[in-house]
C-alpha positions as CSV (number, residue, x, y, z in Angstrom):
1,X,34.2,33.4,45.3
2,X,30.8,35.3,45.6
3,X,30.5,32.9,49.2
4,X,33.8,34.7,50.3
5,X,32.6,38.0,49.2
6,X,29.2,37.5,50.8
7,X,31.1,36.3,54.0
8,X,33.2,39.2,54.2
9,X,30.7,41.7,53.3
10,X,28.2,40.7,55.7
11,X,31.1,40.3,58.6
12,X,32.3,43.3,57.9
13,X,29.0,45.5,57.9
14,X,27.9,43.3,61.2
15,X,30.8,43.9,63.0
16,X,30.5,48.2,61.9
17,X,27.1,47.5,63.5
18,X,28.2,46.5,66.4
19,X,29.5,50.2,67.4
20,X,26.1,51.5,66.8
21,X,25.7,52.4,70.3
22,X,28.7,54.8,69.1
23,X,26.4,57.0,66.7
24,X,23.4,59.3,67.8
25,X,20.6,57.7,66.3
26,X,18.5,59.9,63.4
27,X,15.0,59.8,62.4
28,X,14.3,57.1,60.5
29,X,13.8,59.2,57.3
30,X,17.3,59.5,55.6
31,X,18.7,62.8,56.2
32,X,16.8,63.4,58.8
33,X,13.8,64.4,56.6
34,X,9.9,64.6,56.9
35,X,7.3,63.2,54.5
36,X,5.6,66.0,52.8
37,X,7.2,69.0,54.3
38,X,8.0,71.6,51.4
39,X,11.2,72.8,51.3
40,X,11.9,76.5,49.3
41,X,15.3,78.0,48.1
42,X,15.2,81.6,47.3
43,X,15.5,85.3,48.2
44,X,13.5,86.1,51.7
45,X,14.3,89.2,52.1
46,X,16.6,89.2,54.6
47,X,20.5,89.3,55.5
48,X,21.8,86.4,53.3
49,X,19.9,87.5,51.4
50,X,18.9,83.9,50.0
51,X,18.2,81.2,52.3
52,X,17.1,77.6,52.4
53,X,13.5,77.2,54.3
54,X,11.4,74.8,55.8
55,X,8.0,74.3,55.7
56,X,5.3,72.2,57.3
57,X,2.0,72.9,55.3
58,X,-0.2,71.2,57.6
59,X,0.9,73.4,60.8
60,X,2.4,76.0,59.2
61,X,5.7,75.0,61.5
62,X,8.7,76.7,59.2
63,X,12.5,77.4,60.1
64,X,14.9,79.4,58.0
65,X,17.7,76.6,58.1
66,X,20.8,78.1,56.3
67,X,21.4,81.5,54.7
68,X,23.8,82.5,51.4
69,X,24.5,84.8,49.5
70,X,22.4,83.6,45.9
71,X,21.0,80.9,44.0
72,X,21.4,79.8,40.3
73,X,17.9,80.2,39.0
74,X,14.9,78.7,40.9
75,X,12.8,75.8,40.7
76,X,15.0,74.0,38.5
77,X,18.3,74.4,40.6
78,X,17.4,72.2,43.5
79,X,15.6,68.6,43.6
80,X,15.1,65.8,46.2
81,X,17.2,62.8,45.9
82,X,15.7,59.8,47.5
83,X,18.8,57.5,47.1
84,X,21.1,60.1,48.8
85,X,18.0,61.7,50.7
86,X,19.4,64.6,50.7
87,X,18.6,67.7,49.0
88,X,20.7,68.9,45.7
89,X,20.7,72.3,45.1
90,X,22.9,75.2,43.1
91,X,24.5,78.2,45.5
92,X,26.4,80.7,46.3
93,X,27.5,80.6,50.1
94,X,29.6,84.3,50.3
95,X,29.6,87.1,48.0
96,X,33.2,87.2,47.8
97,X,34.5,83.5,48.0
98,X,35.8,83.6,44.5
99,X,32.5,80.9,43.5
100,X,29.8,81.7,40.9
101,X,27.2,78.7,41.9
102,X,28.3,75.2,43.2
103,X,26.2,72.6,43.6
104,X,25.9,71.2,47.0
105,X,23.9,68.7,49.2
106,X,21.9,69.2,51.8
107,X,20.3,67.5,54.5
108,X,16.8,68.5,56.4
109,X,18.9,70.6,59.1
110,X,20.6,72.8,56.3
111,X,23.5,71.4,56.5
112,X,26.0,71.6,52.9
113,X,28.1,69.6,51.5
114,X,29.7,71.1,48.6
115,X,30.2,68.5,45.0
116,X,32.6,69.1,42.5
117,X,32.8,71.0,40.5
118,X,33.7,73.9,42.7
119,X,32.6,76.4,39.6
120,X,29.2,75.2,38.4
121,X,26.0,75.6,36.6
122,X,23.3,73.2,37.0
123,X,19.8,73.6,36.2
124,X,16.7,70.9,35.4
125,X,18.3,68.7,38.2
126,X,16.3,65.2,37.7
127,X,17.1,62.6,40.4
128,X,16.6,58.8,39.1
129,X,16.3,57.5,42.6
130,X,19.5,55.0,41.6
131,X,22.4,57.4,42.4
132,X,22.3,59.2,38.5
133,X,20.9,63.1,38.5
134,X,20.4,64.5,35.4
135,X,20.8,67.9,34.6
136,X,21.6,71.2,32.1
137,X,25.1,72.4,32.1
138,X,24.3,76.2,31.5
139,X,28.2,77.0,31.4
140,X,28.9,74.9,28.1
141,X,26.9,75.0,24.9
142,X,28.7,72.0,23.7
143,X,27.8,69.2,26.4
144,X,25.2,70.7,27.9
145,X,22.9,67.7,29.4
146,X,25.3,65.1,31.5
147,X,25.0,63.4,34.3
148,X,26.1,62.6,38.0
149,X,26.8,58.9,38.9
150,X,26.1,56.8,42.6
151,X,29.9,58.0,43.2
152,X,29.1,61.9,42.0
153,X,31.2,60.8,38.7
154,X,29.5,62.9,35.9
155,X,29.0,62.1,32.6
156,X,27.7,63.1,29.2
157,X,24.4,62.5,28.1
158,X,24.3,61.4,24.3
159,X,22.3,61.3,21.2
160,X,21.1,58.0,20.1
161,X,24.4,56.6,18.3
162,X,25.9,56.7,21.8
163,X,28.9,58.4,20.4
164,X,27.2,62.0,19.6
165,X,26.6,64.0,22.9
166,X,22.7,65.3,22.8
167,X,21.8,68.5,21.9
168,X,18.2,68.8,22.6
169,X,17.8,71.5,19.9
170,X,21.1,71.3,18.1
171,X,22.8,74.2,19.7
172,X,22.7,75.3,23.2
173,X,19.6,73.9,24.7
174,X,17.7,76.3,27.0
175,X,16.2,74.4,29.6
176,X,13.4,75.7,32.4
177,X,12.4,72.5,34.3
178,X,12.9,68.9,34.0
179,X,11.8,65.7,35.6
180,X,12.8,62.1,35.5
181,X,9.5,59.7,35.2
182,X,10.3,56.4,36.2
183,X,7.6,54.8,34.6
184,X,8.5,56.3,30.8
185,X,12.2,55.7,31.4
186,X,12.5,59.3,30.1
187,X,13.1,62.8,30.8
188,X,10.2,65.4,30.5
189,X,12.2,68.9,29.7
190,X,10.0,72.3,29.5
191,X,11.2,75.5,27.7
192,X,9.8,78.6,26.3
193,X,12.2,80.7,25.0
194,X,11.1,81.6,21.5
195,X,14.2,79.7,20.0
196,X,13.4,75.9,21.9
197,X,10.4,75.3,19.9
198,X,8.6,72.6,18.6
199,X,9.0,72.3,15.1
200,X,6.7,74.8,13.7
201,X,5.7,75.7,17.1
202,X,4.5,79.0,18.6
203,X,7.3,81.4,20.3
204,X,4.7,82.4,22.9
205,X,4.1,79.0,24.3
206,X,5.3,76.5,26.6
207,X,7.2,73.3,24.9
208,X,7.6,70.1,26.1
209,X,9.4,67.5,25.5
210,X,10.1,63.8,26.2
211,X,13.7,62.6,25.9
212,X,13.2,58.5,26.1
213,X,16.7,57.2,27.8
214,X,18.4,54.0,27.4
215,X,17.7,50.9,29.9
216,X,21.2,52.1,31.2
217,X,20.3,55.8,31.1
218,X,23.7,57.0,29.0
219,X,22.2,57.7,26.1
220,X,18.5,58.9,24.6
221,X,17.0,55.8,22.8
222,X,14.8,57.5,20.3
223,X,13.7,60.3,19.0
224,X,12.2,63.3,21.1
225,X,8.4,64.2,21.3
226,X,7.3,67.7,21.5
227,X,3.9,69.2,22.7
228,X,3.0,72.8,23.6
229,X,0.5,74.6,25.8
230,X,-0.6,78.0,25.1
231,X,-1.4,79.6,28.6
232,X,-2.4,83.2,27.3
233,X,-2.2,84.2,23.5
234,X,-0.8,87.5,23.5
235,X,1.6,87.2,26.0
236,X,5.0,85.0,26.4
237,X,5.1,82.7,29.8
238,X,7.5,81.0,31.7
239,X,6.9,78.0,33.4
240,X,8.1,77.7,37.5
241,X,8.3,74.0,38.6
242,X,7.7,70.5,37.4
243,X,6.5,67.8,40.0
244,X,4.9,64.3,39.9
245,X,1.5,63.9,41.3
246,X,-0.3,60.6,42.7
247,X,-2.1,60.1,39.6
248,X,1.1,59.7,37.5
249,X,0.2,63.1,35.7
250,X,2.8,66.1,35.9
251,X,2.1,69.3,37.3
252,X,3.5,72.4,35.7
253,X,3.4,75.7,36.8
254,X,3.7,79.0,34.4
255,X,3.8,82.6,34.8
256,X,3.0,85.4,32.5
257,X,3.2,88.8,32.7
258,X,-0.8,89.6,32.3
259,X,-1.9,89.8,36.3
260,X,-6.0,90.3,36.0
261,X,-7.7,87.2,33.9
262,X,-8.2,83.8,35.2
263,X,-5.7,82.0,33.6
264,X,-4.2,78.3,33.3
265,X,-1.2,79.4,35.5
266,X,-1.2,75.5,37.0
267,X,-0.7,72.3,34.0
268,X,-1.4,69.0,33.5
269,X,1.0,66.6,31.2
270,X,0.5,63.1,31.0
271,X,4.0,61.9,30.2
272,X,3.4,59.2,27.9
273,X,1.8,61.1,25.4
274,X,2.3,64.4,26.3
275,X,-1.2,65.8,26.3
276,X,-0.9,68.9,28.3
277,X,-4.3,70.6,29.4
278,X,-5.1,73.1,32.2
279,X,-5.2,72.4,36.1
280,X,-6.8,75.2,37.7
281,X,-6.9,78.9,36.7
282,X,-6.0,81.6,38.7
283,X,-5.3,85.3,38.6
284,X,-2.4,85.9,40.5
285,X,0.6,86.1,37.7
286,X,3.5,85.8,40.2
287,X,3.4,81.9,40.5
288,X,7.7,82.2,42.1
289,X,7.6,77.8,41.8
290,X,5.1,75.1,42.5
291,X,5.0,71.6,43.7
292,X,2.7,69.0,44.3
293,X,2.2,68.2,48.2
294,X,0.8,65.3,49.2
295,X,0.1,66.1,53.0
296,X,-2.4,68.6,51.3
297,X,-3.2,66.7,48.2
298,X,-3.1,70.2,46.3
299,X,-0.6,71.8,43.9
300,X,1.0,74.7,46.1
301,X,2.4,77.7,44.6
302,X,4.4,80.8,45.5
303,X,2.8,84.2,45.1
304,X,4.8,86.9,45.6
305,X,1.4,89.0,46.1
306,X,1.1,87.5,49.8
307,X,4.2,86.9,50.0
308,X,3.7,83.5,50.9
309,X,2.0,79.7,49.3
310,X,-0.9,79.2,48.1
311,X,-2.8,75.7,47.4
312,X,-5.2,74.6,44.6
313,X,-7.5,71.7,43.6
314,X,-8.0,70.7,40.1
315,X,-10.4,72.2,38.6
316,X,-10.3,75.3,40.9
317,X,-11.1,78.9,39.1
318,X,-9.8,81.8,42.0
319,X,-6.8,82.7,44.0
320,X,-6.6,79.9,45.8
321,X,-6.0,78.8,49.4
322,X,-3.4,79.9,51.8
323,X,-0.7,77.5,52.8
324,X,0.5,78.7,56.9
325,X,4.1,79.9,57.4
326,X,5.7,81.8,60.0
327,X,8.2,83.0,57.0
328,X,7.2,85.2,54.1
329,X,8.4,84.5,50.9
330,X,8.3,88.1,48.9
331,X,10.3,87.2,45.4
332,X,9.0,86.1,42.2
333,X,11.2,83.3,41.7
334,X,11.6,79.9,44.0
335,X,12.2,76.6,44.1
336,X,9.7,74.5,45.8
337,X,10.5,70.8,47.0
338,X,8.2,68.0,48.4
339,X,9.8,65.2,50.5
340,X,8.6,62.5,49.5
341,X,7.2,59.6,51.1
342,X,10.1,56.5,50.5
343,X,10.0,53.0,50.8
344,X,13.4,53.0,52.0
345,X,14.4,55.7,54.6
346,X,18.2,54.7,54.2
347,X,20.9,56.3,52.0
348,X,23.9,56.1,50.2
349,X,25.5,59.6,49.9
350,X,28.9,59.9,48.7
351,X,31.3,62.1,49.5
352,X,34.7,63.6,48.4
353,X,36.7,63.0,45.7
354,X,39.0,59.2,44.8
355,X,42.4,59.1,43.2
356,X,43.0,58.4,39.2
357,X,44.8,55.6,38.5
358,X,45.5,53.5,34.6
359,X,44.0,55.1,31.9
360,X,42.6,58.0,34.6
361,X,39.9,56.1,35.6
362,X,38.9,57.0,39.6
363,X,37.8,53.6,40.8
364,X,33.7,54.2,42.3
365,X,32.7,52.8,45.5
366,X,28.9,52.8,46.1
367,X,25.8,50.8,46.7
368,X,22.7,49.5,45.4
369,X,19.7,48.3,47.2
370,X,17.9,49.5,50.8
371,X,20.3,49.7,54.2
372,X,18.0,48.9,56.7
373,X,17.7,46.7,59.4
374,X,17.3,43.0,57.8
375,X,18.2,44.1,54.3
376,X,20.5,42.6,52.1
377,X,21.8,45.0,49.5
378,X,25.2,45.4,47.5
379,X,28.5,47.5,47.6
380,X,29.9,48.1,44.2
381,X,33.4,49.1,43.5
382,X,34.7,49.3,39.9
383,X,36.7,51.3,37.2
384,X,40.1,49.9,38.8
385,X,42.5,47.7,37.1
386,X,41.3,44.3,36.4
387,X,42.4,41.6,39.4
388,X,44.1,44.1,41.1
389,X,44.2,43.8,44.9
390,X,41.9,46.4,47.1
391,X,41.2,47.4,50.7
392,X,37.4,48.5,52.2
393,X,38.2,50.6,54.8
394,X,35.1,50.9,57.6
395,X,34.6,53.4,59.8
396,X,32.2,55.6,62.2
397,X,33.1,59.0,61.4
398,X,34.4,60.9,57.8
399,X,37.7,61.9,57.6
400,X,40.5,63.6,55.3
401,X,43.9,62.9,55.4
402,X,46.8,62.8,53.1
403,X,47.2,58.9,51.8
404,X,49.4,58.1,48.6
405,X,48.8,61.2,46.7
406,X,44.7,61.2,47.8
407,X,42.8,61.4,50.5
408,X,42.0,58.6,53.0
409,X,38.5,59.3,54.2
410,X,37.8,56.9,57.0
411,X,37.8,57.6,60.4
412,X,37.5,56.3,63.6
413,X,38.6,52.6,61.2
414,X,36.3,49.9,63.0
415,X,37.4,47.1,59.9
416,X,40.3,46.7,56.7
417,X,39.3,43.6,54.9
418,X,41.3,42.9,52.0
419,X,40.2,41.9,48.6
420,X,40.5,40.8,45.0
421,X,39.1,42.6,42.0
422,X,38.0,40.7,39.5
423,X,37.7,41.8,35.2
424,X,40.5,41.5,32.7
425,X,44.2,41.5,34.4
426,X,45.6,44.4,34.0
427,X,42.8,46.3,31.9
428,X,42.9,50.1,33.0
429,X,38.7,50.3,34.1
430,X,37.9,46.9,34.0
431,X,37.8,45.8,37.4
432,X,35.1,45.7,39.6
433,X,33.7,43.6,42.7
434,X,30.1,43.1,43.6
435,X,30.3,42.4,47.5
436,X,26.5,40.8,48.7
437,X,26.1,41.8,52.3
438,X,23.1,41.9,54.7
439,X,22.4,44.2,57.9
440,X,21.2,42.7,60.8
441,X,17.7,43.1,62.3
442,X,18.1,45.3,65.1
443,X,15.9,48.5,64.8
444,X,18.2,50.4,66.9
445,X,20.7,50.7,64.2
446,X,18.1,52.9,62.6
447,X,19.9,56.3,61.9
448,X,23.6,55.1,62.3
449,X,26.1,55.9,60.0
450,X,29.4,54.3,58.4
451,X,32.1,55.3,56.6
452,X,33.7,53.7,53.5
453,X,36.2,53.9,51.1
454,X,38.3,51.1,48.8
455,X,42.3,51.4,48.2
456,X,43.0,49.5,45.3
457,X,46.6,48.8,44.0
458,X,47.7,50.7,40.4
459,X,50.8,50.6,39.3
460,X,50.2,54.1,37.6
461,X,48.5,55.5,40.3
462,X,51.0,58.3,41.6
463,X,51.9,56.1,44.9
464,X,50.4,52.6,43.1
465,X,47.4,52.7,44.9
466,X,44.2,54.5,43.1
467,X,41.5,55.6,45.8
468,X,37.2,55.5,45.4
469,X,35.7,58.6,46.9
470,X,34.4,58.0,50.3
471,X,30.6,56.8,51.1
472,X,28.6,57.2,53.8
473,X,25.9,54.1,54.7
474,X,23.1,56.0,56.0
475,X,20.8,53.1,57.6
476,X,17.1,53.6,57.4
């Protein structure tokens, strides 16, 4: 069986490559993205009023790439995804379309595509890099750290019993930043609010904390460790943007509201034990969202003093360095995005929404692995019935039609291949199909896209057929 499947699969994908020529080729970074440009969401003083930028901090090149009406937050409300490459970020498109925030993707021309939940409140969003996002769920006090799947599927995040959801400090779980850190397994969360402390900890300070996660991420797997940083003694602080630098070591920024003393407004964490200590010092209290960039090898930050970034070596003790932009950046609060160099340039983004079948499970359709040309990888589909029959649909463009209660999403349909689902017979969830496939060397098949999406029979499904959501194979 996995010959047939491996057959198929790799038929299937070869023959959707062969109407390449069909597809305006991308650059080869998924998305359409650059290594180490620095992306900003915030308020730029201008019709919108927010906007999403771009900014090169070597040249200085920037663009002003899609304006809305507000964001949710800052720093923490939008992260790079390198399995999607793409952008996720909290908004607000109109002032009057009926939305409080909605989180949506973006590619590196500004261009949105709105998840689900239409009504939303995301902050600490902490991409994996395998399809899962983490984040806060500001709206809810009760489930307030889940989770978004390969398929956008969210989930709960729970305590270590796998049964209790977390509550990171027992009640509603104020959250500032957070980061996933591959190497820990875990995610690092920073608050300051005087009532997310460390036990016994100062009100004044920032907190820090290290949530270890299961090997399959649904869970935490031990108990939380908590450190804190006291950045100026008689003053509270805030801390503006959490980023990985090449040496492993987190960098954190903070503001306070005392503007004239050198202080440690930039932070080091080392993430397995926590040990926090200062960066660089500066005076300058606005610190609006920092990042690491690599093309400078410098921690940037926002000042809204200039109006603009400013970058800083360890160690460094003044006001720093200006970073070149064509666009001023005038409010105290940003978030601040490197792109970051990948080893795989393609992507798997999906897209819409599937159609519930037994039990309410919406079967997922998604992949695993690098599509390039001459990689192998894997498509996934699961959560249907067990041995139920299914169809891949293939295309070269998205779509959305009516189809048995759901939406077919597959346009311009280049291949149907029909298949069997293995699990339990008749188990509502348990089926699922692991389908080996390959993508054949040709380089000019960099920066085409496909179109996917699985129909898999359900007798409770309301026309007998449940749908996946649809999924776009970016190729790298």
């Amino acid at each position: 069986m996995q010959r047939v499947h491996r057959f198929i699969a790799s038929t299937l994908l070869a023959a959707a490559c062969a109407g390449a020529a069909l597809a305006p080729a991308a650059p080869a970074q998924g998305g359409g993205f650059t290594a180490g440009d620095l992306y900003l969401a915030g308020n730029i003083g201008l019709p919108g009023p927010h906007a999403l930028v771009r900014v090169d901090p070597l040249s200085g090149d920037s663009a002003i790439l899609k304006q809305y009406a507000g964001i949710s937050g800052g720093q923490e409300s939008m992260a790079f995804d390198p399995y999607r490459q793409r952008l996720i970020l909290m908004a607000r498109l109109q002032p009057s379309d009926g939305i409080l925030w909605q989180p949506y993707l973006s590619d590196a021309a500004g261009n949105f595509a709105a998840l689900e939940p239409a009504v939303a409140g995301w902050n600490g969003l902490s991409p994996t890099g395998d399809g899962r996002i983490y984040f806060r769920d500001t709206l809810t006090s009760l489930l307030p750290f889940r989770w978004l799947d390969a398929a956008n599927q969210v989930h709960i995040l729970y305590d270590t019993d796998g049964v209790t959801p977390f509550l990171m400090d027992g009640f509603s779980s104020w959250l500032e930043d957070m980061i996933y850190v591959a190497s820990e397994n875990a995610l690092i969360a920073v608050t300051s609010a005087p009532n997310t402390l460390c036990p016994g900890g100062n009100g004044s300070r920032v907190h820090v904390r290290k949530l270890p996660l299961s090997a399959d991420g649904t869970r935490l797997s031990g108990p939380m460790s908590c450190a804190e940083f006291d950045v100026v003694g008689w003053d509270g602080e805030t801390t503006h943007g959490l980023s990985l630098m090449p040496d492993g070591d987190l960098l954190l920024g903070a503001h306070t509201g005392v503007y004239t003393f050198f202080l440690p407004r930039l932070i080091r964490i080392h993430p397995s034990t926590l040990a926090i200590s200062s960066f660089a010092l500066f005076g300058d209290a606005s610190n609006g969202g920092t990042t690491w960039s690599s093309a400078l090898g410098k921690a940037v930050a926002q000042s809204h003093f200039v109006a603009g970034l400013l970058a800083y070596s360890a160690g460094q003790v003044d006001d720093g360095v200006g970073v070149p932009s064509s666009i001023a950046f005038p409010d105290t609060r940003y978030a601040v995005e490197e792109i970051p160099a990948q080893a795989c340039d393609g992507a798997w983004v999906a897209y819409g929404t599937g159609l519930a079948g037994k039990g309410a499970f919406v079967p997922r359709l998604y992949g695993k692995g690098c599509p390039k040309p001459g990689a192998s990888f894997e498509l996934k589909l699961d959560q249907a019935v067990g041995g139920a029959s299914a169809a891949l649909f293939v295309g070269l463009s998205p779509a959305a039609v009516p189809f048995k209660g759901g939406t077919f999403r597959v346009g311009s349909v280049l291949l149907a291949v029909n298949l069997t689902i293995g699990g339990a017979a008749g188990v509502a969830g348990a089926g699922s199909l692991t389908l080996p496939a390959a993508l054949p060397a040709i380089p000019a098949l960099t920066g085409a896209s496909f179109f996917l999406q699985a129909a898999c029979s359900d007798a409770a499904a309301v026309h007998h057929v449940s749908l996946t959501q649809g999924l776009q194979l970016e190729i790298g």
